[in-house]
LOROGU-822893 format. One record per residue (C-alpha): x, y, z; residue number from 1. Coordinates in pm, 1 decimal. Layout:
BEGIN
X | Y | Z | NUM .
...
# end
This chain:
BEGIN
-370.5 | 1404.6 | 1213.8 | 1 .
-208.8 | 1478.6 | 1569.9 | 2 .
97.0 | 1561.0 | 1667.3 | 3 .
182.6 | 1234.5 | 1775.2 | 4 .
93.0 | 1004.4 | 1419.5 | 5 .
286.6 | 1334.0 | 1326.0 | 6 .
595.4 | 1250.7 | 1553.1 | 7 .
567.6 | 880.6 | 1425.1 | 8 .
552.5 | 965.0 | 1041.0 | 9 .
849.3 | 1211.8 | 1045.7 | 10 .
1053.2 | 970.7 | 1261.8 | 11 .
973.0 | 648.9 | 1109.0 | 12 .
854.1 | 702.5 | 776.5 | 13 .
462.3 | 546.7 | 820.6 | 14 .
190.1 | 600.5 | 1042.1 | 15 .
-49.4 | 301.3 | 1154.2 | 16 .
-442.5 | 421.6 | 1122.0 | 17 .
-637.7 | 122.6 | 1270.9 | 18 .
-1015.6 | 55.5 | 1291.4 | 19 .
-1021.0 | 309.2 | 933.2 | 20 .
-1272.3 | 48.8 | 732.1 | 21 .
-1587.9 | -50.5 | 960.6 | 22 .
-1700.0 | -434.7 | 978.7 | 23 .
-1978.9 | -416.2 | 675.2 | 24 .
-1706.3 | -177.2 | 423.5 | 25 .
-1470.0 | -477.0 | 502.4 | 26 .
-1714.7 | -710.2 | 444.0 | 27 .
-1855.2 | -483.6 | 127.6 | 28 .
-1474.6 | -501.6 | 13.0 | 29 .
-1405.4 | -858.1 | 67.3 | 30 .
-1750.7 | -984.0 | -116.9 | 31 .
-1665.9 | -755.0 | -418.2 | 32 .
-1344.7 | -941.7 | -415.7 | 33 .
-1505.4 | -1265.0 | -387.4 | 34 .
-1743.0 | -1180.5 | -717.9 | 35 .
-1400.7 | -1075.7 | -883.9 | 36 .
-1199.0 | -1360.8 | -788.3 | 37 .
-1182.3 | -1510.2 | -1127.5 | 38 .
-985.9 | -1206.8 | -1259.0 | 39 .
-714.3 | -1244.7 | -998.6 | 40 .
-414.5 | -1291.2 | -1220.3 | 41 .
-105.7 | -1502.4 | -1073.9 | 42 .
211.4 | -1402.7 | -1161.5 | 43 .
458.7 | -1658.2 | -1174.1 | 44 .
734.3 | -1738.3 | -1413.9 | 45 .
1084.3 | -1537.3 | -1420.4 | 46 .
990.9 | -1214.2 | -1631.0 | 47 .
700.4 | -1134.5 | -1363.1 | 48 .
849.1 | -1194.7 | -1034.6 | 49 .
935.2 | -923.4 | -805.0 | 50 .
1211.8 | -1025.3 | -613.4 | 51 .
1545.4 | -1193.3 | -640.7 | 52 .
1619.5 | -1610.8 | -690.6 | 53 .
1750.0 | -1729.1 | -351.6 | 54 .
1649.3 | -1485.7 | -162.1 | 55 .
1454.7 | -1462.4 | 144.1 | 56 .
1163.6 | -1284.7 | -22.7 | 57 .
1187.1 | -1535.8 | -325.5 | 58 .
919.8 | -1804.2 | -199.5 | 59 .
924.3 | -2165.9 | -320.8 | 60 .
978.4 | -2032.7 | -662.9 | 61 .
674.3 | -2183.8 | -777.1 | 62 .
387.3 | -2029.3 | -605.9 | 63 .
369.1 | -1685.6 | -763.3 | 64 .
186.4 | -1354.2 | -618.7 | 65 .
-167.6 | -1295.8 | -704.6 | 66 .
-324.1 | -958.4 | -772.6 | 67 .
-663.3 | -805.2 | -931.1 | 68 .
-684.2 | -409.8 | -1028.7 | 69 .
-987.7 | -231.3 | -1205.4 | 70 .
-1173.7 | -195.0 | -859.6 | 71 .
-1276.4 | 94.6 | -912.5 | 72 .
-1442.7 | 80.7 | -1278.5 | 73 .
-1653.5 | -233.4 | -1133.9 | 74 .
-2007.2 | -177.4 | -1144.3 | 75 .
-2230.5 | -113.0 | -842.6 | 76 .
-2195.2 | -174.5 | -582.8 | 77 .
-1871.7 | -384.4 | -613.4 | 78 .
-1639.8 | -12.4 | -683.5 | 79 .
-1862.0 | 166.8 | -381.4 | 80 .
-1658.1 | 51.6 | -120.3 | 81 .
-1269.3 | 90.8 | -312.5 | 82 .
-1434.8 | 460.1 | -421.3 | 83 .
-1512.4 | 547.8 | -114.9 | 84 .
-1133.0 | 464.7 | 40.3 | 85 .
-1006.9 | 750.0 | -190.3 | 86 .
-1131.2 | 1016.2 | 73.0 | 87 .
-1261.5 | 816.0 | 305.1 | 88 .
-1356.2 | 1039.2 | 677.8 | 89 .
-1113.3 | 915.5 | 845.5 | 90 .
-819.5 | 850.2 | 604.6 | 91 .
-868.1 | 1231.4 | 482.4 | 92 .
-706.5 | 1397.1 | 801.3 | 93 .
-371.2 | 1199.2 | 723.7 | 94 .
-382.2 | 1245.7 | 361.8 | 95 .
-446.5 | 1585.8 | 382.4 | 96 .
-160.7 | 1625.8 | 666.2 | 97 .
103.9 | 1431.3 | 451.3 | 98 .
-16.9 | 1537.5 | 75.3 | 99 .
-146.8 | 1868.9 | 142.9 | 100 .
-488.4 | 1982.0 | -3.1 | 101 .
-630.2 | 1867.5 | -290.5 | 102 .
-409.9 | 1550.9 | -326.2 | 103 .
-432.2 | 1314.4 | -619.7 | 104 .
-398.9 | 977.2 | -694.8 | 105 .
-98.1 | 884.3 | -889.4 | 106 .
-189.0 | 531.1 | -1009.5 | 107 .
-484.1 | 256.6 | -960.4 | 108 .
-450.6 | 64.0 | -647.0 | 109 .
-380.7 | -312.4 | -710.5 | 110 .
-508.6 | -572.7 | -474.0 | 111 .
-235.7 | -821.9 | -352.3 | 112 .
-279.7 | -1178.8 | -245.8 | 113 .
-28.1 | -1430.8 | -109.4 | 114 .
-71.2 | -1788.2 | -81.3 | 115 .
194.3 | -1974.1 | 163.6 | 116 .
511.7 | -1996.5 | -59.5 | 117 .
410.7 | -1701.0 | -262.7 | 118 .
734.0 | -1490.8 | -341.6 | 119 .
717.5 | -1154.4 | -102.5 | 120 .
630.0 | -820.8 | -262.2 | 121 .
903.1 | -554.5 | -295.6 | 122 .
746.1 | -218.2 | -299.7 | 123 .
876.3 | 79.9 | -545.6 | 124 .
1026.2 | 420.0 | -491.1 | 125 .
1265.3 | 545.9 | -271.0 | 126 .
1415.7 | 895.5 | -268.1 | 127 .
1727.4 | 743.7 | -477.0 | 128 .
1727.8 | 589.1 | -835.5 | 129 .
1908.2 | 246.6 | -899.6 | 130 .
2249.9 | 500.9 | -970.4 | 131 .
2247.6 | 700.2 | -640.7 | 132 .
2100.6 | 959.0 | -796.6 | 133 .
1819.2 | 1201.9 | -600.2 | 134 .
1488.3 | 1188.5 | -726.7 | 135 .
1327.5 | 1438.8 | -661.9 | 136 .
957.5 | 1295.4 | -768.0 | 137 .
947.8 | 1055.2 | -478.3 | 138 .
1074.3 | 1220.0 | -145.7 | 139 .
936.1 | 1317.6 | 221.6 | 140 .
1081.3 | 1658.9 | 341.9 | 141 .
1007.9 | 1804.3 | 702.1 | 142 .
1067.6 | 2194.3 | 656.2 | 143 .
967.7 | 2437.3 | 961.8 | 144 .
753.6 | 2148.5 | 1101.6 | 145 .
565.4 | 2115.2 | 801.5 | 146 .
568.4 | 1788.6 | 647.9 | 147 .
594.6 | 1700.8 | 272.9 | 148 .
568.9 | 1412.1 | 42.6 | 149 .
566.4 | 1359.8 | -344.1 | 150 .
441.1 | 1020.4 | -279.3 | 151 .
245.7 | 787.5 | -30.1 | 152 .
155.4 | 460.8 | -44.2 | 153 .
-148.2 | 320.6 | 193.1 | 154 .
-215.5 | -8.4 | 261.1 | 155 .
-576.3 | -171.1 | 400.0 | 156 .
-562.2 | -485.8 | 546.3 | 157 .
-939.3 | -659.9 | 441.2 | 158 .
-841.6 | -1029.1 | 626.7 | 159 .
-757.9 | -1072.1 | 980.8 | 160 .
-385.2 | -1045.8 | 1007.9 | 161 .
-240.1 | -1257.5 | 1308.4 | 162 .
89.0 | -1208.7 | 1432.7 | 163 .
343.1 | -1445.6 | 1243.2 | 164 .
115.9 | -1435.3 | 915.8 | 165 .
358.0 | -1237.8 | 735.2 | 166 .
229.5 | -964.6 | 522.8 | 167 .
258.4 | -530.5 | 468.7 | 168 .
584.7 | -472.8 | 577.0 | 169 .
802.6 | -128.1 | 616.7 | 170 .
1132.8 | -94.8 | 681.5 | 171 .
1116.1 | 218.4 | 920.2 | 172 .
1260.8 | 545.9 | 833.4 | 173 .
1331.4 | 384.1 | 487.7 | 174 .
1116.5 | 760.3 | 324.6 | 175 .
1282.7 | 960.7 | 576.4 | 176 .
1603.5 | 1211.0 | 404.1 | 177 .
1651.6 | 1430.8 | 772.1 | 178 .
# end
């Protein structure tokens, strides 16, 4: 990673990698996702939504989010592409800046998809519980220049994302505690 995606994480809390995926893995990614569409599960209904009534994150209150998980346990070649994300060339650098060496994943990634109306998706974590409490599992530190995180989340756009389509969003600085 250089110094500037450095410079850009420690002051606002993300770092945009573009051009990671080339044409035929988004293609491989987005025709395993095809074959798998059946198993995208729709969560609607008030026990499974993810954001507040009346808000504006809260949709039409009818269309619910969409997502599909178990990418990569699906047979070959379907998984190939998802598997090959977890140290992909040019995603290693920043993972390996941010995470340090040897890096694990803490959960299974979880495709998202959002039809017009869908309610928005509020991300987890934070370096403070619900109470104000520190937590001390999910935090970014900068100590004598060296950066440090208990927990990153990545994001890999697979459509083509024009401005004013909504989607990833990050409040900046929002992992930042200096």
């Amino acid at each position: 990673m250089d110094p500037l995606d450095a410079f850009a994480f420690d002051l606002n809390g993300y770092v945009v990698v573009r051009g990671v995926l080339s044409a035929e893995e988004v293609a491989a990614a987005n025709a395993a996702v095809d074959r798998h569409a059946g198993e995208l599960q729709e969560r609607k209904g008030s026990v499974l939504r993810n954001s507040k009534a009346e808000t504006p994150l809260s949709g039409d209150g009818d269309t619910g989010r969409r997502d599909l998980a178990g990418m990569l346990g699906w047979e070959a070649p379907d998984r190939d592409v998802f598997r090959s994300i977890l140290a992909h060339p040019k995603l290693v650098p920043y993972l390996g800046a941010l995470l340090g060496s040897g890096y694990r994943m803490d959960h299974l990634p979880v495709l998202i998809t959002q039809d017009k109306g869908a309610e928005g998706f509020s991300l987890h974590g934070g370096p403070m519980t619900g109470g104000g409490d520190f937590n001390p599992t999910l935090q970014y530190r900068c100590v004598n220049g060296k950066q440090w995180n208990t927990l990153l989340a990545a994001s890999l756009v697979l459509t083509d994302h024009n401005a004013g389509d909504g989607g990833f969003c990050v409040v900046r600085g929002s992992h930042k505690l200096n």
